[in-house]
NUDO-327753 format. One record per residue: x, y, z of N, C-alpha, C in turn; residue in one letter. Coordinates in steps of 0.05 Angstrom, whole numbers, plus 5000, padded with zeros to 4 digits. Example, Ala and Ser with C-alpha at 12.3 -4.5 7.8 and 13.67 -1.06 7.14 Angstrom:
REM NUDO-327753
526448865156524649105156526449345156A;525749555142527349795143525850015157S;
END
This chain:
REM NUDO-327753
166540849064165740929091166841209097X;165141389106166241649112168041649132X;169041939137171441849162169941889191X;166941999188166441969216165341749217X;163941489206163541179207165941129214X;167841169203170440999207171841029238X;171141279247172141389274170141339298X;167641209290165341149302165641029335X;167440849332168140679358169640869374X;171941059360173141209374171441449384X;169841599375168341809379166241679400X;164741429397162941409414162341579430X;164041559458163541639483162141919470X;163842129464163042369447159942349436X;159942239415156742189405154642169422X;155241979434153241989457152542179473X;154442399479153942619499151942829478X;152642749455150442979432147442879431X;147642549435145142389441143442559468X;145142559487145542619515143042839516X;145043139497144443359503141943459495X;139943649509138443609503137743939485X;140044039479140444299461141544209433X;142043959429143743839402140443839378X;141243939363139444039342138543769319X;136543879309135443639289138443509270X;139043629256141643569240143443449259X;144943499281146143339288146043139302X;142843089317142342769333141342599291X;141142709275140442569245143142399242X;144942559249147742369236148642269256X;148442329279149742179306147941959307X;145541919303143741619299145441459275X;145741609258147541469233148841349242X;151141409247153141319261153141109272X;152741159309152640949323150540729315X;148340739293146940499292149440379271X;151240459250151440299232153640229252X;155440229273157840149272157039969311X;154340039319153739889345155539659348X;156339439326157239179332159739279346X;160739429342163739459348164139689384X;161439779376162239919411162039699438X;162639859461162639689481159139659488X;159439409505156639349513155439559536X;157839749557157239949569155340189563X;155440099533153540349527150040289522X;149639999534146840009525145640049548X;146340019573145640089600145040409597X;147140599579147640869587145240899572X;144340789544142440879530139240859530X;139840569551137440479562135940819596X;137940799600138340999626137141279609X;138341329589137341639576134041609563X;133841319549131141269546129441309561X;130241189586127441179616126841499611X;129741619619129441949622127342099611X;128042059584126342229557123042079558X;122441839565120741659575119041819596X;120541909619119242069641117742319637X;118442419614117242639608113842789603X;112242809616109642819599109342899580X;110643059569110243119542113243029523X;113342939508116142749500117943029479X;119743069488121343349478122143269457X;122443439445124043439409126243629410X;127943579391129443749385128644059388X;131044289401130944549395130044659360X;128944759366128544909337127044869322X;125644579323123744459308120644499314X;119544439296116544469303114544189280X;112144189295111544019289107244179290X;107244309270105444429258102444299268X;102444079261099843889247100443599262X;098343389262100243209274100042989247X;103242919243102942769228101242479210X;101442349194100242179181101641929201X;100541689206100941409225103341269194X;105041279202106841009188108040779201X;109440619186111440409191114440439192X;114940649168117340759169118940919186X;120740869195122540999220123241339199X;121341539207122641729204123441959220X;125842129212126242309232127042599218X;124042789238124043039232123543219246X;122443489243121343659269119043459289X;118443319272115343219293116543029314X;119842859304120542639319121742629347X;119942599371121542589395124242479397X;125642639415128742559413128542189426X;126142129443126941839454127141569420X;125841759410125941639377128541549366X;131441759375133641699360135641529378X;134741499397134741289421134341089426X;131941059419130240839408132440649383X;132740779365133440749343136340609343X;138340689352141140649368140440359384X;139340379396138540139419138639879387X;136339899376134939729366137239599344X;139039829338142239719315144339449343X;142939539364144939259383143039019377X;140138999366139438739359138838579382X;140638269385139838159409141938229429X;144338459429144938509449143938679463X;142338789453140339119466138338969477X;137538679474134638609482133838699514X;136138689538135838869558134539119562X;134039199542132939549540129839479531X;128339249526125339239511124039289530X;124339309552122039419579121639719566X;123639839565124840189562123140159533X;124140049517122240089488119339979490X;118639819497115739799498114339949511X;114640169535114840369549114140609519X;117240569507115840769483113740719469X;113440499453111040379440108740439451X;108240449470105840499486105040729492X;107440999486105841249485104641359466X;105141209440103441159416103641429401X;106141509401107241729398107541739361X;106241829336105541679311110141709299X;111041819309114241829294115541589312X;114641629347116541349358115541099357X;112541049352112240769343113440699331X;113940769310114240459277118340479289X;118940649306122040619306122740479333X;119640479353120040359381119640029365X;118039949348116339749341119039579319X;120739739307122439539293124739479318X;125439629326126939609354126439359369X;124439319380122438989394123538829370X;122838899345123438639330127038579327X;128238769322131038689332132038539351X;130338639377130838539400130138209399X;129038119378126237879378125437869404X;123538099416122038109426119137909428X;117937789441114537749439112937979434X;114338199453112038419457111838569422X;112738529408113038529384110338399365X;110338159371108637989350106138179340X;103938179373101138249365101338599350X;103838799354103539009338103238939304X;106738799302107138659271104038619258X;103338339267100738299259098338429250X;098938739270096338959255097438999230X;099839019220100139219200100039099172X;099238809167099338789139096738779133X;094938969140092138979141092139389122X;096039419128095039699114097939679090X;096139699061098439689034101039799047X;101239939050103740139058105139969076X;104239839093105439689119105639439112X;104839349090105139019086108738899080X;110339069066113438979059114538959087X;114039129106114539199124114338969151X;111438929148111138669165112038399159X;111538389137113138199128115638029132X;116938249128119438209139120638199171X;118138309185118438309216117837999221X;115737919206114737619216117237489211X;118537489189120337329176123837359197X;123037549212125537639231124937479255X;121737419270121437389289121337169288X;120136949264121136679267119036549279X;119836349297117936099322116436239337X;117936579340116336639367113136839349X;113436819326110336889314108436629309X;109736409319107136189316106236019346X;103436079341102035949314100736179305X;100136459325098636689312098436879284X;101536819273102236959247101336739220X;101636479229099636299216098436259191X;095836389208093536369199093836669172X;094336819177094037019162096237139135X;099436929149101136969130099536759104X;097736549116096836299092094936449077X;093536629084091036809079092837009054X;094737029066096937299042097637139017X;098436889026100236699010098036578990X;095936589003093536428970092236678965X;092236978970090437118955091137438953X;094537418960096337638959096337758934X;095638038924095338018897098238108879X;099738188887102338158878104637958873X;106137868861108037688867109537568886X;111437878896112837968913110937888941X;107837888951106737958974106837668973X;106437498960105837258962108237098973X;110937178952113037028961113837178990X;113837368992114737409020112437299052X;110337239037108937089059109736859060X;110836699033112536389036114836459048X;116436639049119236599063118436599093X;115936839110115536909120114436559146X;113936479129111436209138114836009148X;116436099121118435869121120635869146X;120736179150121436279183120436189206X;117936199204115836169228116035859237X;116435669220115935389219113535299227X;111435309223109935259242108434899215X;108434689219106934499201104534569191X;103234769195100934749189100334889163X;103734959158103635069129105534929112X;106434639117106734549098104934429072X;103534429071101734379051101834599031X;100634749051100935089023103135129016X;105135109022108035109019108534888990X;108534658995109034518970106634478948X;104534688954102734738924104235038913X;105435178928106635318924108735348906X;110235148907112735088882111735058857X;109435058857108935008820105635258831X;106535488832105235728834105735848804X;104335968791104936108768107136268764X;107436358792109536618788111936498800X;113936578796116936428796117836568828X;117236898836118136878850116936758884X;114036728876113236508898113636208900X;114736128876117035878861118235838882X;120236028882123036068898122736068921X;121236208931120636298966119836038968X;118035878964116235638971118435358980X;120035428955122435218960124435258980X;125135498982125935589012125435529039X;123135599029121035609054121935379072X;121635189054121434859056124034739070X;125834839048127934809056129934839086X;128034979094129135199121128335039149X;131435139161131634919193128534819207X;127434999203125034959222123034759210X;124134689185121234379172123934199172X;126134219182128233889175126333719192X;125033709212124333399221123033239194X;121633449179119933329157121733219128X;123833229134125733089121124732859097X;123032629102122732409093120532579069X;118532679084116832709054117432989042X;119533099055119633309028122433229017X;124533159018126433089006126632978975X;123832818966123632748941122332998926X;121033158942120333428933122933598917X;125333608939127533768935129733638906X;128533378904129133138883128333318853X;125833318853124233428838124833748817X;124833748852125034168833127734138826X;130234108837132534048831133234028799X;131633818793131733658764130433758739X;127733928749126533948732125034148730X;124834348760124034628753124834798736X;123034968724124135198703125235398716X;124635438747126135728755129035588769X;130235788762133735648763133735798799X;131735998808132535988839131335888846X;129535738845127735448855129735298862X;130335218842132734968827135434888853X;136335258849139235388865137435338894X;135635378910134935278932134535058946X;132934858921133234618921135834498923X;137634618909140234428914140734458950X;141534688957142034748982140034639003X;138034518998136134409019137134199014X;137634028988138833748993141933719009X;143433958996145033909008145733949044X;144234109055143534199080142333789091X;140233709081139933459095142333229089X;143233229072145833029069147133039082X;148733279077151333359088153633429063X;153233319045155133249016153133428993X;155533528985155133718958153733588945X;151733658925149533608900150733788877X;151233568866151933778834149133808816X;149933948801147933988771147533708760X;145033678749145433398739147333468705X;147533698698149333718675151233908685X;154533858679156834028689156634308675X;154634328651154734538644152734748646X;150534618675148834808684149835048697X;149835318701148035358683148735448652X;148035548632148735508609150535808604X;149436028610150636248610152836358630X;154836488614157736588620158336878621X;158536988632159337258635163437378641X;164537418616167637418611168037608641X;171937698650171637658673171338068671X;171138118697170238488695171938688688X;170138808668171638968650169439178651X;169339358620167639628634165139538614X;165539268600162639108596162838808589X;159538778595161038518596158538348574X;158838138566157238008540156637788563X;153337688549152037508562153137188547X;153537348526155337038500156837158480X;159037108471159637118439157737098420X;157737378393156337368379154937618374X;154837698349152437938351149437988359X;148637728361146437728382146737758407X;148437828415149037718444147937988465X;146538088485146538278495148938388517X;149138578517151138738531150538838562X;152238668576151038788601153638898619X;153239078631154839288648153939258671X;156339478682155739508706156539738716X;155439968722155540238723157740348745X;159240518740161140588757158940738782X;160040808801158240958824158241238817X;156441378821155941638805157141838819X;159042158804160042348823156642448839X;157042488858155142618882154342898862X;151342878858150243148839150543458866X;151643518862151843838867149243998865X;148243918849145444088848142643978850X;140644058865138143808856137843748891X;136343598890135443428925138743418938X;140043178918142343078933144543258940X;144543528931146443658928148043668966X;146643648988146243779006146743559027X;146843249013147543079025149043009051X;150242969068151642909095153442589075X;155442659075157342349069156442319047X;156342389018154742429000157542208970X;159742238983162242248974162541868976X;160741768998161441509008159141418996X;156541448983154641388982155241098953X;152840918958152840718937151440798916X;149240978925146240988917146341308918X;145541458899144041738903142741778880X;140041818884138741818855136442118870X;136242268853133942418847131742318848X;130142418859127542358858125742558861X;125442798847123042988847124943188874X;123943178894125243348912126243188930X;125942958931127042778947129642718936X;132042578951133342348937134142188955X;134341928940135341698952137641638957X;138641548984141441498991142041299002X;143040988993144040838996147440789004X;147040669026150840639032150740269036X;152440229029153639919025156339839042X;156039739060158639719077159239429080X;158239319052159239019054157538759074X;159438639084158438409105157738559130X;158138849132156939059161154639089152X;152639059132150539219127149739389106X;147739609117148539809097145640009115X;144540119092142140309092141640469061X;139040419069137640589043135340689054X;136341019040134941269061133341439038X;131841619052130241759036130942099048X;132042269028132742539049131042699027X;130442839048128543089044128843379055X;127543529046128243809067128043799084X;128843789109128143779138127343439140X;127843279139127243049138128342789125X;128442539139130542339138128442019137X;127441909112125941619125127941439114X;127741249140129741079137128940789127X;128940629101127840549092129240239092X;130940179093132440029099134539979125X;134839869138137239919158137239689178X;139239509189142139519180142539209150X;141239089150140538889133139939039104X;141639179085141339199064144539239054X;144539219030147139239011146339358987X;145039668990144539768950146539798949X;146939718913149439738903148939978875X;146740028864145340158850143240188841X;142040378828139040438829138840458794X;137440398790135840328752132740398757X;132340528736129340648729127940348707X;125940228711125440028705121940068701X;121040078671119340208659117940428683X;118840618687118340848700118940758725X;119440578739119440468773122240468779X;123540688797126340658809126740378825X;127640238814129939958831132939978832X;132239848862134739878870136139598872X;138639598863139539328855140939298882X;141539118908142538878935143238698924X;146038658941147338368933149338438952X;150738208962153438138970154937908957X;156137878956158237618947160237638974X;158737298987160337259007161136869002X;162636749031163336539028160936259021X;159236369028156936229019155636278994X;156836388979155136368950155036738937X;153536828955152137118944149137128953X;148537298946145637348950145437708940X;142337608929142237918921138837938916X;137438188915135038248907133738498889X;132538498884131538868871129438898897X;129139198895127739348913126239488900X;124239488903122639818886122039948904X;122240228906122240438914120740668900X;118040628927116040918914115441058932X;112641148929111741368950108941268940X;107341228963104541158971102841389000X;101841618989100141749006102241839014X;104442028999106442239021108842079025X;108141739035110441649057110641409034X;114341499034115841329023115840979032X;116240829014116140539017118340368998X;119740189003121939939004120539739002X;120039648972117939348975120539178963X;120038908972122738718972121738578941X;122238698920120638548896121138318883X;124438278888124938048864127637828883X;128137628883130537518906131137408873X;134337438878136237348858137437078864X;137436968840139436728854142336698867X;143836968857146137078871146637298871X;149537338877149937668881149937748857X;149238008852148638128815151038198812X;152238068783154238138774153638398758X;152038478740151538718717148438728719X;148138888688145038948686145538968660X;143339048649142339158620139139208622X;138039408605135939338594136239288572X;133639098568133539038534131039228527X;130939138495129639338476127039468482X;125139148502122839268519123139438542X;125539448544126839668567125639388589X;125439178592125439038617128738988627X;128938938651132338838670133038628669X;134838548656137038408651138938328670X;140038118686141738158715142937898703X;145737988711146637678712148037708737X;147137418752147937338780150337168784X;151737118802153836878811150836638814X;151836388806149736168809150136048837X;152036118857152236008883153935698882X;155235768863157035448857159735568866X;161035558892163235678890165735588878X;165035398870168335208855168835308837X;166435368817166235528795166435858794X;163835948811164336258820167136398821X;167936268835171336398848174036218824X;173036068816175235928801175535908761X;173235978756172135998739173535768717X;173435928694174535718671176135798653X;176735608634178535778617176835948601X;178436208599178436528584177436628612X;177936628642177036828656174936788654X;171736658653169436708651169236598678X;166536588696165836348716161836468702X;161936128709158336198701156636318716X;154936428704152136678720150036518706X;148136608721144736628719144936948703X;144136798677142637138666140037158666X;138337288667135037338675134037528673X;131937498655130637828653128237838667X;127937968678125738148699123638178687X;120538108694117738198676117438408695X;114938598679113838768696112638668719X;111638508722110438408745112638228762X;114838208761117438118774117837868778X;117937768751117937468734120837358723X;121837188741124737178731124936938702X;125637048689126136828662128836888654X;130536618657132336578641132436648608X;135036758605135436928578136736628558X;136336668546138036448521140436578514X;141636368502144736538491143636718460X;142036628446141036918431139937128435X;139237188474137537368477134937318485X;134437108476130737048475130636998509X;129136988515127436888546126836688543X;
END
């Protein structure tokens, strides 16, 4: 954490007067948004009144002011992504601040929907995630336009999947439409998590043809799905479902979900039906680590965090020293920060320009080139198990994009590629008795799994094989 995150709560009042000013330049309302969004949980609630109050202000304006100095040529391309540059009205970084208080800012969604509606193409998509923090209604019918455009589909997705009960029955019909003819993996399972949010019955059906879907990671989501508070009344007929995958699915996060839905309706722990599920061991961290004993065995690591490149995109960074994530990318580079159980962000910086691609719900921990496609490896290891995912990270028509590609069955312990250059991850299995206590020689068991191109999780064998 840099020392101005760390001083965040103390500086407030300060920050805000740079928010305030209306001479404070592109560069410094860029990092003062930094700031107070990552560390909002911890300021006083006084300040959403003050921020809501500067919103109306910048709101009143007929023509919406930008920063000194900036210009804004051309009028930009329509996105989803919160970015900020010459073109972005200051009520944008405002906006943005508000929307890191979540459901304590929800007081301010008059003030933001106010923005949304000047249809301003930089303060939409940052007025529009804002409502969804807030879990707004006035939220739903925008969400809903946007998985109608490639670029905007990861994006909505995840809005539906934030907004929950209050997207049904309207999100419905169209997440079931994604879910049987989504042509990716990834689009499909995130319309099952998305459905499994929403609760609405009218997708249980698709939901349990879903678990025996070809692809593993709509496997997983489907079982989730199911699993999740909003279908417990349906308890009686899916429970022998959760019986099922448990015992005898091939995907081990099927499997790892299913346990937790049984155990969620019991009350009482579900073991493995064998003590030695799962089969693979990972010795305890060192600067590598073996998937098994043996010269077959593959080698998997885990990369130290890289010195900050001096030269290139990143050179030029702001907090560059605290970063999880900095990878090159052509003239771009990518900047991920990881602040644990606070969050995180994964950003895109550019010359004159900042898209914010993640924020406050991410944890990169590092980035791997994966047959030509930058992924970014998320995870936490917390008291509930872990959790972790890959991200791929491209550029579609100019504007950068964060597609949610692969859900792990836990937090990623290492990586490797193997010989086909496909990703290798071995995860915590979410058994904490084991996880945290492990066994004798220091080992505790992982999920090892290699990654297909098309984002296919298969268990690795102790020779390597898949």
């Amino acid at each position: 954490m840099s020392t101005l995150e760390h001083l965040g709560p103390t500086l407030a009042p300060v920050l805000l007067d740079v928010l305030e000013n209306p001479e404070s330049s592109w560069e410094a309302l860029v990092r003062v948004r930094y700031v107070l969004a990552r560390r909002a949980s911890t300021l006083t609630e006084n300040f959403v009144p003050r921020l809501r109050t500067l919103l109306a202000r910048e709101l009143e304006e007929p023509t919406l002011r930008r920063p000194p100095g900036t210009s804004c040529p051309a009028a930009p391309a329509p996105g989803c992504e919160a970015i900020f540059d010459g073109c972005t009205p200051r009520a944008a970084y405002v906006a943005s601040v508000l929307g890191a208080y979540e459901r304590q800012g929800a007081k301010a969604a008059p003030e933001v929907l106010q923005g949304l509606q000047r249809a301003d193409v930089r303060l939409t998509p940052v007025a529009l995630q804002a409502l969804v923090a807030f879990n707004s209604p006035a939220a739903v019918p925008e969400v809903l336009q946007q998985p109608a455009v490639p670029e905007c589909r990861a994006r909505a997705l995840t809005s539906l999947a934030s907004l929950g009960p209050l997207a049904r029955p309207v999100s419905t019909g169209p997440l079931l439409r994604l879910l049987a003819t989504g042509e990716e993996g990834w689009e499909r399972a995130r319309a099952a998590k998305a459905l499994g949010r929403v609760g609405d019955p009218a997708a249980l059906q698709a939901l349990r043809q879903a678990v025996y879907e070809p692809h593993s990671e709509v496997q997983a989501a489907a079982v989730r799905a199911l699993g999740s508070s909003t279908f417990r009344t349906h308890r009686e007929e899916l429970e022998p479902l959760f019986h099922q995958v448990f015992t005898t699915h091939p995907s081990p996060v099927a499997r790892s979900h299913a346990r937790w839905a049984l155990q969620a309706l019991s009350g009482d722990e579900v073991q493995p039906a064998s003590p030695s599920e799962p089969p693979s061991v990972l010795p305890g961290r060192g600067p590598d680590w073996q998937m098994c004993q043996g010269p077959t065995s593959i080698q998997l690591h885990w990369d130290k965090p890289k010195a900050p490149s001096r030269e290139g995109p990143c050179a030029n960074v702001t907090g560059a020293d605290f970063a999880s994530v900095l990878e090159a990318m052509g003239a771009a580079c990518l900047v991920g920060r990881d602040s644990g159980e606070f969050g995180g962000t994964l950003e895109v910086h550019e010359a004159g320009r900042v898209t914010v691609l993640e924020e406050p719900h991410a944890n990169p921990l590092l980035a791997v080139r994966v047959h030509g496609t930058l992924v970014v490896v998320e995870g936490l290891a917390h008291l509930f198990g872990g959790d972790g995912r890959l991200v791929r990270v491209d550029a579609s028509e100019g504007r950068w994009r964060a597609t949610p590609w692969v859900e792990l069955p836990g937090a990623p312990l290492a990586h490797a590629l193997d010989e086909a250059r496909n990703l290798v991850v071995g995860t915590t299995n979410q058994r904490l008795d084991e996880v945290f206590c492990g066994r004798a020689g220091a080992s505790a068991p992982a999920h090892v799994l290699r990654v297909t191109m098309d984002g296919r999780l298969a268990p690795v064998e102790p020779d390597g094989r898949p």
